[in-house]
Phi, psi and omega in degrees: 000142198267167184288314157338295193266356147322292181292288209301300182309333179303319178310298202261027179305150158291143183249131200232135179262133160236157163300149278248120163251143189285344200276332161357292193286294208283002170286323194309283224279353159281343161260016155262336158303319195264343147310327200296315241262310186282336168245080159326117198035035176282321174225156194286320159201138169272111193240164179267099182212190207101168157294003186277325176291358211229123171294131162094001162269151164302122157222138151343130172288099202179085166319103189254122183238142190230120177250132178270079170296155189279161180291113185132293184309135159282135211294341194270015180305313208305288228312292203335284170330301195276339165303312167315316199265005184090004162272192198219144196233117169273107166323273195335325191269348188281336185261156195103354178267128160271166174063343185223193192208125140248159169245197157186177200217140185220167174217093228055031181087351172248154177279125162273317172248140156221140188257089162259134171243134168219184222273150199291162168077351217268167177299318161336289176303341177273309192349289191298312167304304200284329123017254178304299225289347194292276183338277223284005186253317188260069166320324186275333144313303206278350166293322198270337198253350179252342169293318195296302183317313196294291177305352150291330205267338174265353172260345178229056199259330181260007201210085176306317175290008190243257204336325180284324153348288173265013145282314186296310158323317172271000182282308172308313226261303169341280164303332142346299196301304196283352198276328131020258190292329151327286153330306178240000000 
């Protein structure tokens, strides 16, 4: 299969949930090594997030690298670089993002990585890191948020935005929470 019909398919994957697998965490840190190695001070920090980062969820098999550009680079300075390294960046699914980029690097028609990239520090980068860390700290968040997964994917199995939707809807009201209790 050619690179092409590789990427359309991958584009158009289904959301399918696996179990929980330990091999996740060491796909995240080779592919931050291996990012650090090929664009050298390109980014400020590489975190590992998604549900793939939170031990014992259900998830897409989908390595989520949330790269932290220093403030001041424009993000789209990167793709050139990150297209070489083998992900692939589709305007068209990109717009309507303030603030971020997504790639993704596929393989046989499935995604193995998506790559978002923002600005280090940036509100994106706090949500998100504060998110996962809300998961991997709250069994009763990460219970509630994996009943939510499971019944988009079955209510959704062919149409990822109506699935990333009704996630997204619980992420905010998560993080909302945590900015909250932060605070006071």
């Amino acid at each position: 299969m050619n690179r092409d019909e590789s990427l359309k398919l991958a584009l158009d994957e289904g959301v399918e949930l696996a179990d929980p697998d330990p091999r996740w965490r060491r796909r995240f840190a080779a592919e931050r090594r291996r990012l650090m190695r090929r664009m050298p001070g390109a980014f400020a920090a590489i975190e590992h997030f998604g549900s793939t980062a939170v031990h014992g969820l259900r998830a897409k098999p989908i390595i989520d690298l949330l790269a932290g550009v220093p403030t001041g680079v424009p993000l789209e300075s990167l793709i050139p670089q990150l297209q070489r390294c083998g992900y692939d960046y589709v305007p068209a699914l990109n717009q309507g993002f303030d603030g971020r980029r997504w790639l993704l690097r596929h393989r046989d028609g499935k995604r193995t990585h998506q790559l978002h990239l923002v600005t280090i520090g940036s509100r994106e980068w706090i949500d998100r890191l504060q998110f996962r860390d809300a998961l991997r700290s709250d069994l009763a968040l990460e219970a509630r948020y994996q009943a939510l997964k499971e019944d988009l994917a079955r209510r959704f199995p062919h149409d990822r935005d109506a699935y990333n939707a009704g996630k997204e809807r619980f992420i905010r009201r998560a993080v909302g929470v945590g900015r909250q209790s932060a605070t006071h």
